[in-house]
N, C-alpha and C positions, 0 to 999 in steps of 0.2 A: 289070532293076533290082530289089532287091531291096526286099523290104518289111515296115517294122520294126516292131519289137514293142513297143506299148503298156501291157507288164503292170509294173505297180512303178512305185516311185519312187527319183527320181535322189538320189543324196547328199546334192547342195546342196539339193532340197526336204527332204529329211528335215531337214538343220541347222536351216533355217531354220522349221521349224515346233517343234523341239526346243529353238533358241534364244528362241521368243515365248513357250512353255509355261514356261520358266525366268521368264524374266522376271515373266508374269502370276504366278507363286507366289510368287516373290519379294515381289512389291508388296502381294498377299494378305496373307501373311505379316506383315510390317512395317504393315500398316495395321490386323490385326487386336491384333496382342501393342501397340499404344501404347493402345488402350483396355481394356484389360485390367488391373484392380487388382492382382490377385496378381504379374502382370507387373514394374509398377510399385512395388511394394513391396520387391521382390528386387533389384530395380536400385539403389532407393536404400539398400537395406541395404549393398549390394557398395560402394558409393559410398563410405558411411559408415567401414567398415572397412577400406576403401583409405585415409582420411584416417586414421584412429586408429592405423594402420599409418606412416605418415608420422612425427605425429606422435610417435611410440615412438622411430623412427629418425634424429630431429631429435636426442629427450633425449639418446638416445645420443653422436648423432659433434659436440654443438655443447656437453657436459657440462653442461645445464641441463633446469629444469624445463618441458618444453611441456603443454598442456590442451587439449582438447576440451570446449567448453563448452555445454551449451543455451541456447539465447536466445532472445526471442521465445516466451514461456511453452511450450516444446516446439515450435515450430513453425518452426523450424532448430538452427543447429550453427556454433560459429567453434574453429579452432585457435589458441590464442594463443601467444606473445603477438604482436596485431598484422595476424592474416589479414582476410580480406573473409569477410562473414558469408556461410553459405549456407543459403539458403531451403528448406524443403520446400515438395511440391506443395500445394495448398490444403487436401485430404481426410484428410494424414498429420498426425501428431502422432507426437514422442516422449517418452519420460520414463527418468530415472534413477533403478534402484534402486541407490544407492553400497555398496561395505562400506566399515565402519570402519577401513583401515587405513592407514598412511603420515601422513606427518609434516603435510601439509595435508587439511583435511575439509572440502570443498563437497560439496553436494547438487548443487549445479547444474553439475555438473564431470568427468570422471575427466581424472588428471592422471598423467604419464608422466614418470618419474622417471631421471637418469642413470646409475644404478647400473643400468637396467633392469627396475626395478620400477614397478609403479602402484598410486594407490589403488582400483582394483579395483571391478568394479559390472558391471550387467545396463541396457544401455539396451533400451529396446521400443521398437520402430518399429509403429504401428498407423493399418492405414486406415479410415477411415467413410464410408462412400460407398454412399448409398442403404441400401440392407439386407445390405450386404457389413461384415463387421465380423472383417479380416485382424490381426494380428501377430506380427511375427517380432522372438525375441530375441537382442538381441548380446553375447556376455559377454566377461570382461576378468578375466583372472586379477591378482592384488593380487599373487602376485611373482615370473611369470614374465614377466607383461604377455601372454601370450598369448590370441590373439582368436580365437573362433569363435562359431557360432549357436549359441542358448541355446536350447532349446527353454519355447514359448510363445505 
């Protein structure tokens, strides 16, 4: 009878120690980036510019005016006209610097126009939280409407 060799490991042990190492980073991972501000601030930037983005493509295919407005003294954001407000987390704040241009002028607003223009401005997204003192800016061209980070 012959007799067998105990050197190595079989397949399925290897899977299954390869699939609990997945796992355990995985959960790492995700547990560490939700307490993380900088994290946090980049998400809700992407957030933001996914709605302003929206809204652009609203003025467009519906031939009217949509906005993005600040509410809540910087401390969310509604698409009007008509959406549900959305809150920032408690530590963020935003603010608008507008330009002057287009046929309406709010401070408290960039608004998206049908033709494809905006009235144009720098929102800052900044967090405070403890001794972390983050900002990132989003800008808005006044007449292509197009959106990217500002630097800020």
């Amino acid at each position: 009878m012959g007799v067998r060799s105990t050197r190595g490991f079989t397949l399925l042990e290897l899977l299954v120690v390869m699939t609990i190492m997945a796992l355990v980073i995985g959960v790492a991972t995700v547990s560490f980036s939700g307490s993380n501000p900088s994290v946090k601030l980049k998400a809700e930037s992407r957030q933001l510019i996914s709605n302003f983005r929206y809204a652009r493509s609203r003025a467009l295919s519906e031939s009217r005016i949509f906005s993005v407005s600040i509410i809540d003294d910087g401390r969310g954001y509604q698409v009007d006209p008509g959406a549900e407000s959305i809150l920032l987390p408690p530590t963020m704040l935003m603010s608008l610097h507008s330009q002057t241009q287009g046929p309406e002028l709010f401070s408290d607003r960039i608004s998206f126009y049908p033709d494809g223009s905006s009235s144009g401005g720098t929102i800052t997204l900044s967090v405070l939280e403890g001794d972390v003192d983050l900002k990132i800016g989003i800008a808005i061209n006044w007449i292509t409407s197009e959106i990217s980070h500002a630097s800020g």
